[in-house]
C-alpha positions in Angstrom: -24.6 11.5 28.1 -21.7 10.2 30.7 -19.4 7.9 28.4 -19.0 4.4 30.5 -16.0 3.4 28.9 -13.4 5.3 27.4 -13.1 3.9 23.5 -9.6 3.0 22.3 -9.1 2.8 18.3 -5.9 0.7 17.6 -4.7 0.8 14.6 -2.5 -2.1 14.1 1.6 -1.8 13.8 2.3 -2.2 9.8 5.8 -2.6 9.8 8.6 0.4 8.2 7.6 0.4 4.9 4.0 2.3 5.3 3.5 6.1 6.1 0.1 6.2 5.9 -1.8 7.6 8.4 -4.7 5.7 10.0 -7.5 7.0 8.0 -9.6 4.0 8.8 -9.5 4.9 12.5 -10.1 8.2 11.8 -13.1 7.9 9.9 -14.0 5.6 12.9 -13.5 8.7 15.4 -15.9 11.3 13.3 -18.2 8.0 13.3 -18.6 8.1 16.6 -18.2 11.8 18.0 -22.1 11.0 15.5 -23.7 9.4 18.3 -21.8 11.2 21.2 -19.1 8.8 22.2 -15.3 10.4 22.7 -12.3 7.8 21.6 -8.7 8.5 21.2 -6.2 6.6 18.2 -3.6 4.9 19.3 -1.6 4.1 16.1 0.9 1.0 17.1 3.7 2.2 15.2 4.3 5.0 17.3 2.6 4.4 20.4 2.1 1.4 22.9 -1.3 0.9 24.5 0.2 0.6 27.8 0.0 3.6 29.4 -3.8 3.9 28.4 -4.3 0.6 29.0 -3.7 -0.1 32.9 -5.2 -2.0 36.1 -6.2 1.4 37.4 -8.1 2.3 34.1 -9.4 -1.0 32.7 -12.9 0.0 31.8 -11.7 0.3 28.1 -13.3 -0.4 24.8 -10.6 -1.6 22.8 -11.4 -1.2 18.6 -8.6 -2.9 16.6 -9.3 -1.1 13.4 -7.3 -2.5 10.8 -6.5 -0.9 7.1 -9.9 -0.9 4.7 -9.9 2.5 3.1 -7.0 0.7 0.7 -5.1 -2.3 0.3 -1.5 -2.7 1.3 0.6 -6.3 1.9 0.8 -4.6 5.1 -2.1 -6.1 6.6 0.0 -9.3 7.2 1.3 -6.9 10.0 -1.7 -5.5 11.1 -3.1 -9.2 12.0 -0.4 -10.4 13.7 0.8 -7.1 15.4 -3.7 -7.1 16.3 -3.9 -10.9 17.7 -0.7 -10.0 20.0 -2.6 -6.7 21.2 -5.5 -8.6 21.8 -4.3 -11.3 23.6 -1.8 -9.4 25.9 -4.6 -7.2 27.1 -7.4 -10.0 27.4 -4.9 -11.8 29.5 -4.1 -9.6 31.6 -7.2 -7.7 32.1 -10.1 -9.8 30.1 -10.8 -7.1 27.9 -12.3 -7.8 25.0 -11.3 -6.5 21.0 -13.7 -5.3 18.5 -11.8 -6.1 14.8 -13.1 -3.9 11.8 -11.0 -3.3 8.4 -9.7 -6.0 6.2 -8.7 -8.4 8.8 -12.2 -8.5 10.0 -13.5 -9.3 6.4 -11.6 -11.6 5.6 -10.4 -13.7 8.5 -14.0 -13.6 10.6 -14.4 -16.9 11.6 -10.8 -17.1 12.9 -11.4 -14.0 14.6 -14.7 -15.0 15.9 -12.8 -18.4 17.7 -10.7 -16.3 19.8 -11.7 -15.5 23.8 -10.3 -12.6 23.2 -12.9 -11.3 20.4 -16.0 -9.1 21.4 -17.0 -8.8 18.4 -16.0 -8.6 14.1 -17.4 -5.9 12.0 -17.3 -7.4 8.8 -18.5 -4.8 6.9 -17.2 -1.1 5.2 -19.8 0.9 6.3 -18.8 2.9 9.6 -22.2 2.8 10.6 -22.4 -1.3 11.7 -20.0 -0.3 14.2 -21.9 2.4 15.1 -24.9 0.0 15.2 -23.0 -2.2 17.7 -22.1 0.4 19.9 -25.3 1.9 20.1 -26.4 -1.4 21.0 -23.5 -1.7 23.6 -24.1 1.4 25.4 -27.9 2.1 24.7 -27.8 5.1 22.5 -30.6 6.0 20.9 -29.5 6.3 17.0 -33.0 7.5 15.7 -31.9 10.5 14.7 -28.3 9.5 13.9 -26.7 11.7 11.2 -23.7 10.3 9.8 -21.6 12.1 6.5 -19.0 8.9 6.1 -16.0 11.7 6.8 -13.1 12.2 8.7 -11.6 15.0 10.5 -7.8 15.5 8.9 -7.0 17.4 12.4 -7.8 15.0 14.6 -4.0 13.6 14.9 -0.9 15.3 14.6 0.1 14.6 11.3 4.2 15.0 11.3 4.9 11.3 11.9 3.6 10.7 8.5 5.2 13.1 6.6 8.3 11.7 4.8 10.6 13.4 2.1 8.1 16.6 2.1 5.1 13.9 1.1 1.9 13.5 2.9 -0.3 10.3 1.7 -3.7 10.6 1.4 -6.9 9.4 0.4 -9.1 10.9 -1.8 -11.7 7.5 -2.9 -12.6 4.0 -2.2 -12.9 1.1 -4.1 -12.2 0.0 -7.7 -14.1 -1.2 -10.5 -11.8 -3.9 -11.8 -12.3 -7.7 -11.1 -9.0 -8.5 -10.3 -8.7 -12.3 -9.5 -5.5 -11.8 -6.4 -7.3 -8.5 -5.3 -9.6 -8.1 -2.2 -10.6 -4.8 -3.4 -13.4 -6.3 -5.5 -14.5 -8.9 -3.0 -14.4 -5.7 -0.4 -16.2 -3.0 -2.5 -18.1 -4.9 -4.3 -16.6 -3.4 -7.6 -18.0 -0.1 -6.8 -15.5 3.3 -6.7 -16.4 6.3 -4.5 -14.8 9.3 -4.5 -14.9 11.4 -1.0 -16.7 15.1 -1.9 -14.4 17.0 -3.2 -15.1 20.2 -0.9 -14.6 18.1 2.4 -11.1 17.3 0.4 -10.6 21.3 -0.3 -10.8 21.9 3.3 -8.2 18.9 4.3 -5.8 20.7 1.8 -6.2 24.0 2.8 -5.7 22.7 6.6 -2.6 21.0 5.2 -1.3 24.2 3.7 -2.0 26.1 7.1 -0.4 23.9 9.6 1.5 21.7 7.7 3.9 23.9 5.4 6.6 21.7 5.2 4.4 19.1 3.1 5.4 20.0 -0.8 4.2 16.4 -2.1 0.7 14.4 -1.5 0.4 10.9 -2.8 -2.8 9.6 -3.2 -2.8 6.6 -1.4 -6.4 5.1 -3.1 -6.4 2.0 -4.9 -7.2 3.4 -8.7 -7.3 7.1 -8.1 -8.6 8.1 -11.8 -11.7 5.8 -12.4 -13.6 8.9 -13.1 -12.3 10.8 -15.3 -14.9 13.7 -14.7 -14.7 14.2 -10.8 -10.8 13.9 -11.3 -10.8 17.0 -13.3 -13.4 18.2 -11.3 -11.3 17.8 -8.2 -8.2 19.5 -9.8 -9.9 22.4 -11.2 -10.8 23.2 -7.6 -7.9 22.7 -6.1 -6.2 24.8 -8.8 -8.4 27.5 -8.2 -8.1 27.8 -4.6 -4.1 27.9 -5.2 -3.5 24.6 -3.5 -0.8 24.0 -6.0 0.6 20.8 -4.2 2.7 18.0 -6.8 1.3 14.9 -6.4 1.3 11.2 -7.3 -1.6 8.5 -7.4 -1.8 5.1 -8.4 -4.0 3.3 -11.1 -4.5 0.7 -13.0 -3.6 0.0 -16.5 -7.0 -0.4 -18.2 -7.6 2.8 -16.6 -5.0 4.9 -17.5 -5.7 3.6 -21.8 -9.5 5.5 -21.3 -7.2 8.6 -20.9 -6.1 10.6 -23.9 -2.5 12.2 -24.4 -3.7 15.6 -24.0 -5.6 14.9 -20.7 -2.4 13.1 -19.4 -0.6 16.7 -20.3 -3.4 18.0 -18.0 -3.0 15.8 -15.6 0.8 17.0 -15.4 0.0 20.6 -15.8 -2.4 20.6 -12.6 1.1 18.9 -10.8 1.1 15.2 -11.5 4.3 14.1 -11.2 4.0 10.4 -10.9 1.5 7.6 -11.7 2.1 4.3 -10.4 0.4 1.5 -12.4 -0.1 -2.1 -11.7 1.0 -4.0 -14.6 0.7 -6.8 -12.9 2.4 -9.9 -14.7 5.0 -10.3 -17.7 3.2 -13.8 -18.9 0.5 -13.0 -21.1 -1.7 -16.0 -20.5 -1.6 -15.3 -16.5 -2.5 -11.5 -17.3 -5.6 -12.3 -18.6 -6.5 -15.0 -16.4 -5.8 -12.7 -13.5 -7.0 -9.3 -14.7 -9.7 -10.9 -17.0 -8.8 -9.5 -20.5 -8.6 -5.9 -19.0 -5.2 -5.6 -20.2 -1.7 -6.9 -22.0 1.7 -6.5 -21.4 2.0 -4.7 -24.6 -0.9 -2.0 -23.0 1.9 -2.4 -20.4 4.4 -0.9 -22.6 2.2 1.5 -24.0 1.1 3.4 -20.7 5.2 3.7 -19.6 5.7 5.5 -22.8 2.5 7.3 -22.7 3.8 8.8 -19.0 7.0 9.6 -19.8 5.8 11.7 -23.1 3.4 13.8 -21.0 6.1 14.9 -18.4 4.8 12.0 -15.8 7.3 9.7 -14.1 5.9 6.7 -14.3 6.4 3.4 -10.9 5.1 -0.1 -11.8 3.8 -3.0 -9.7 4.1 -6.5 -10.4 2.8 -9.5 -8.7 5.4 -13.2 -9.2 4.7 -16.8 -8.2 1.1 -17.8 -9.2 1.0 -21.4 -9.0 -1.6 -21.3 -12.3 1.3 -22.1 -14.5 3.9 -23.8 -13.0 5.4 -20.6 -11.7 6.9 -19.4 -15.2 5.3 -15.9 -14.6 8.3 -15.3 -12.3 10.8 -15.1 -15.4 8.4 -13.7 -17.6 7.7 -11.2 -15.4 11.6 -10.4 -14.4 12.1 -10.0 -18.3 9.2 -7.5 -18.7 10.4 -5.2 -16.0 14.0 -5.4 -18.1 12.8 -4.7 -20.7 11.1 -1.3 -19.2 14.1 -0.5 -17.2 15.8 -0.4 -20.7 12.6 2.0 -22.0 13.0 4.0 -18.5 16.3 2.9 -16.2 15.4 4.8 -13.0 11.9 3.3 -12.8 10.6 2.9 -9.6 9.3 -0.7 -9.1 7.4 -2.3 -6.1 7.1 -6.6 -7.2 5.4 -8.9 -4.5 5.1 -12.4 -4.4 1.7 -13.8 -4.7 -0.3 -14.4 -1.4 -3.1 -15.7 -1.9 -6.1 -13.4 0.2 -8.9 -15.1 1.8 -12.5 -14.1 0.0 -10.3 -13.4 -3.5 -11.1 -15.5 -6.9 -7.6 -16.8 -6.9 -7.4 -17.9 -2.9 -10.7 -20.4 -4.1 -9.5 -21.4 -6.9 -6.5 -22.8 -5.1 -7.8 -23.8 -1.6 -11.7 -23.7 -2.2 -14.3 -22.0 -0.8 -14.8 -21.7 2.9 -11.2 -22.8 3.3 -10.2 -19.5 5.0 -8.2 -21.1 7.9 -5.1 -21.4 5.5 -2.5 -19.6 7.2 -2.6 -15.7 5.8 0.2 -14.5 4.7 2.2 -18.1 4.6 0.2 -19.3 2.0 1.8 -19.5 -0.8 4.4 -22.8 0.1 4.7 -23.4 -3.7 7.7 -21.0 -4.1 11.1 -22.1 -3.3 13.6 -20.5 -1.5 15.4 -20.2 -5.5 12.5 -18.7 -6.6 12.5 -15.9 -3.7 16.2 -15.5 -4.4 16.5 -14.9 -8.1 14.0 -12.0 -7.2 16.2 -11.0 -4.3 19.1 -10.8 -6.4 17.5 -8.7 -9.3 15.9 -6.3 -6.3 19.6 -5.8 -4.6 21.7 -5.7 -8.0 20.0 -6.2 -11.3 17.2 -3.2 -10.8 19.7 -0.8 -9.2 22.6 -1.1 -11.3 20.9 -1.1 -14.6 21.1 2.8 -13.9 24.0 4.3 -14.6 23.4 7.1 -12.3 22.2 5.2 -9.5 24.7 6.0 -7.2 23.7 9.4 -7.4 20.9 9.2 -5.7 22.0 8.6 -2.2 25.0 9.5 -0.1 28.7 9.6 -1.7 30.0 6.0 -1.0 33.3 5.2 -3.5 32.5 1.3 -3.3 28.6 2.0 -4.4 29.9 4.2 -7.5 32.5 1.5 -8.3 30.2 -1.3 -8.3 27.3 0.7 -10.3 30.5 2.3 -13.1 31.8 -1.8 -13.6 28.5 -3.4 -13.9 26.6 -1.4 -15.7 27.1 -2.5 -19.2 27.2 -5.5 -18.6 23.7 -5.9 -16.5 22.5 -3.6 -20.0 23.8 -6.2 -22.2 22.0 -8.8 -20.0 18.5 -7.0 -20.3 19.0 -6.9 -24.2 19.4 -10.3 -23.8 16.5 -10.8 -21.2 18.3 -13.4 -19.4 17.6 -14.8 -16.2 20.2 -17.3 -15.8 24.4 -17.8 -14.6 23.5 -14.2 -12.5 27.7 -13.7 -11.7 27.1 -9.7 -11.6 25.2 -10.4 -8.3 28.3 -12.0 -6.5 30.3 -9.6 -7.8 28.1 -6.5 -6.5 28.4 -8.7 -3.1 31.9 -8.7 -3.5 32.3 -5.2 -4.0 30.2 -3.6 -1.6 30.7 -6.4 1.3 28.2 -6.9 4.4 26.1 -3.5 3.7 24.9 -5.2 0.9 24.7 -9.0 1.9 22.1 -7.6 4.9 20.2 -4.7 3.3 17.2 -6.9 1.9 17.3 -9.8 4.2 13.6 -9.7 4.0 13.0 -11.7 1.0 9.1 -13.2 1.9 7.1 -10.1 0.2 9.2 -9.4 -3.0 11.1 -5.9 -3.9 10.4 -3.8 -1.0 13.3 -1.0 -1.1 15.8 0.9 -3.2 13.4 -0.1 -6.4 10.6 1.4 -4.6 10.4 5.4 -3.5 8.4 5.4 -1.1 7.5 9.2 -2.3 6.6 7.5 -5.6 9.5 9.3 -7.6 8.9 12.8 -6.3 12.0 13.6 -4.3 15.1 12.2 -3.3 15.7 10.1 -0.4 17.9 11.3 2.4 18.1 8.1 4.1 19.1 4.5 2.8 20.6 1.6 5.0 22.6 0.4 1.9 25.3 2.9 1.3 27.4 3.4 5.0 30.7 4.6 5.3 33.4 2.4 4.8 
């Protein structure tokens, strides 16, 4: 079969804060080498679509596949990085985007209003799209065979590597009912891990061509639902002498099905970090939003839990629900005290709320159908104090309550001065749990001058940097925009 257009997958710019690579578009690509069709990714943080994209070559089908396989705030990105890239090229050359992923599901209808749109694939399953195209180019599909599986050596990999750590995904899904989560909306509740033997041939192509990687994170959204294909997983991996440390995310109700000794496993077959989602520090909002699946005292719990089995454990948080007149935010800032007291060189990743389109919580507040509400922006409830008290624990509170925090990056005298003076007294504070009259912050501005004053500028999305390794605890950090030489 002669291809009649060459197939582009674009997968969407998501900002600095995301090294993962496009697995969505990749599972796309083995999707379609099933029914005979070529296609090359063009992944939008590294590469611009012009010079595939041109009036000698414009017979192009152009995929924007935004992120599915797991969530990330990053998709705010995605959708607004996509609409540019469709409208650039429609204008100038009236081509046409097919959307898939998570904008596709949840912002359809908007997507369906634009002249620019082809088409939405509202759905997970690679094989609608594969549908469409069939369709689209008149290939017959009777006999289509179709795994659900991606090649891991179909892009280069290095642009994704950071700080020896390669994130990857291993399952799908979730089986929580989280009320601010798409997950359950997208999957339906329903966790699916990929075979473990397609996964034991990734890692041994990792550990060919790839030998600088030392770390993998496991980039699904609750990596240890199963208990039983976990192990099952591990023991393989084990055997096969794939002895990679790793990280992986989960969620609290989760990790409590796990007993002490199979958390020592866990750590014995190279766990080094689990990030959980604790989600809120207000007890009434926790079990609104996570529907009695857990406690901030289960909170507590699983922190101590980690750091007796020899894992170092990250937290998430969510602030700024409008359910209760936005009094999670302190509760929530006191919580996360109190476990940097338990643990003070946590790693912590906090968002404000943004209410997702198709989620429990988005209807609650806007209703049903009400999609149109502007993603990403909708969440006009918080005040610019509200996003600054969190700003100012992010760039002094959370770093500073560690004596040693200086440590971790380059030598800068001003950094160590600030971190040696307020230290015991940010400690005294977190004893205290107090929010208010937050004088160490101007101080820390004081001492450490412009560096500091523009290092978090970016206050829309929460606690984005120094409180968050973006190797989930594994290594150190070689590069930081705080600490410059003065």
């Amino acid at each position: 079969m002669k291809q009649e257009s060459e197939v582009i997958i674009y997968f969407p710019n998501t900002g600095d804060a995301n090294y993962t690579p496009p697995y969505e578009a990749m599972f796309q690509k083995k999707a379609l080498e099933s029914i005979g069709l070529q296609s090359i990714i063009i992944d939008g943080r590294f590469e611009s679509l012009d010079k595939h994209i041109t009036p000698n070559n414009k017979n192009i089908t152009l995929i924007i596949s935004t992120i599915i396989k797991y969530t990330s705030i990053t998709i705010i990105n995605q959708y607004n990085d996509g609409l540019k890239i469709a409208k650039e090229y429609f204008e100038k050359y009236s081509l046409k985007s097919i959307w898939t992923g998570q904008a596709a599901l949840l912002l359809k209808d908007q997507l369906l209003d634009l002249e620019s749109t082809e088409s939405v694939i509202d759905n997970i399953d690679e094989k609608v799209l594969l549908n469409f195209l069939s369709e689209k180019f008149s290939i017959n599909t009777n006999s289509l065979e179709y795994d659900c599986n991606f090649d891991i050596d179909c892009i280069d990999l290095k642009p994704y590597i950071h700080n020896k750590t390669l994130d990857y995904i291993s399952s799908t899904g979730c089986i929580n009912s989280c009320t601010f989560c798409s997950v359950p909306s997208i999957y339906k509740q329903k966790w699916k891990q990929i075979d473990k033997n397609t996964i034991l041939k990734h890692f041994q192509y990792l550990k060919s061509n790839y030998p600088e990687i030392e770390f993998i994170h496991f980039r699904d959204d609750n990596f240890a639902v199963n208990k039983k294909k976990i192990f099952s997983l591990l023991n393989l991996l084990k055997s096969e002498k794939l002895n990679y440390k790793w990280s992986a995310q989960t969620s609290v109700n989760i990790l409590k099905t796990y007993s002490n000794d199979e958390l020592l496993r866990l750590n014995q077959y190279g766990c080094n970090n689990i990030s959980i989602g604790i989600e809120s520090g207000d007890p009434w909002l926790l079990e609104k939003i996570t529907k009695n699946k857990t406690t901030v005292q289960d909170s507590l719990d699983s922190i101590q839990r980690l750091l007796k089995s020899g894992i170092e454990p990250s937290v998430t948080s969510i602030v700024g629900f409008p359910f209760n007149n936005k009094r999670d935010i302190k509760l929530t800032l006191k919580l996360l005290m109190k476990i940097k007291l338990i643990y003070p060189s946590l790693s912590l990743y906090s968002t404000f709320f943004l209410p997702i389109p198709t989620t429990q919580a988005f209807e609650e507040i806007y209703g049903k159908g009400n999609n149109d509400i502007g993603f990403g922006t909708s969440n006009k409830w918080l005040t610019r104090q509200d996003k600054e008290l969190l700003h100012k624990f992010e760039s002094t509170y959370f770093l500073f309550c560690d004596k040693n925090f200086h440590k971790r990056f380059n030598p800068s005298k001003r950094l160590k001065l600030t971190n040696k003076t307020l230290y015991p007294f940010i400690r005294l504070r977190f004893r205290s749990s107090s929010t208010s009259f937050l004088w160490e912050h101007k101080i820390a501005s004081i001492l450490l001058g412009k560096s500091f004053e523009t290092d978090s500028k970016n206050m829309e999305y929460g606690i984005r940097k120094h409180n968050t390794n973006y190797d989930f605890g594994l290594s150190k950090s070689d590069n930081n925009s705080l600490v410059k030489k003065h």
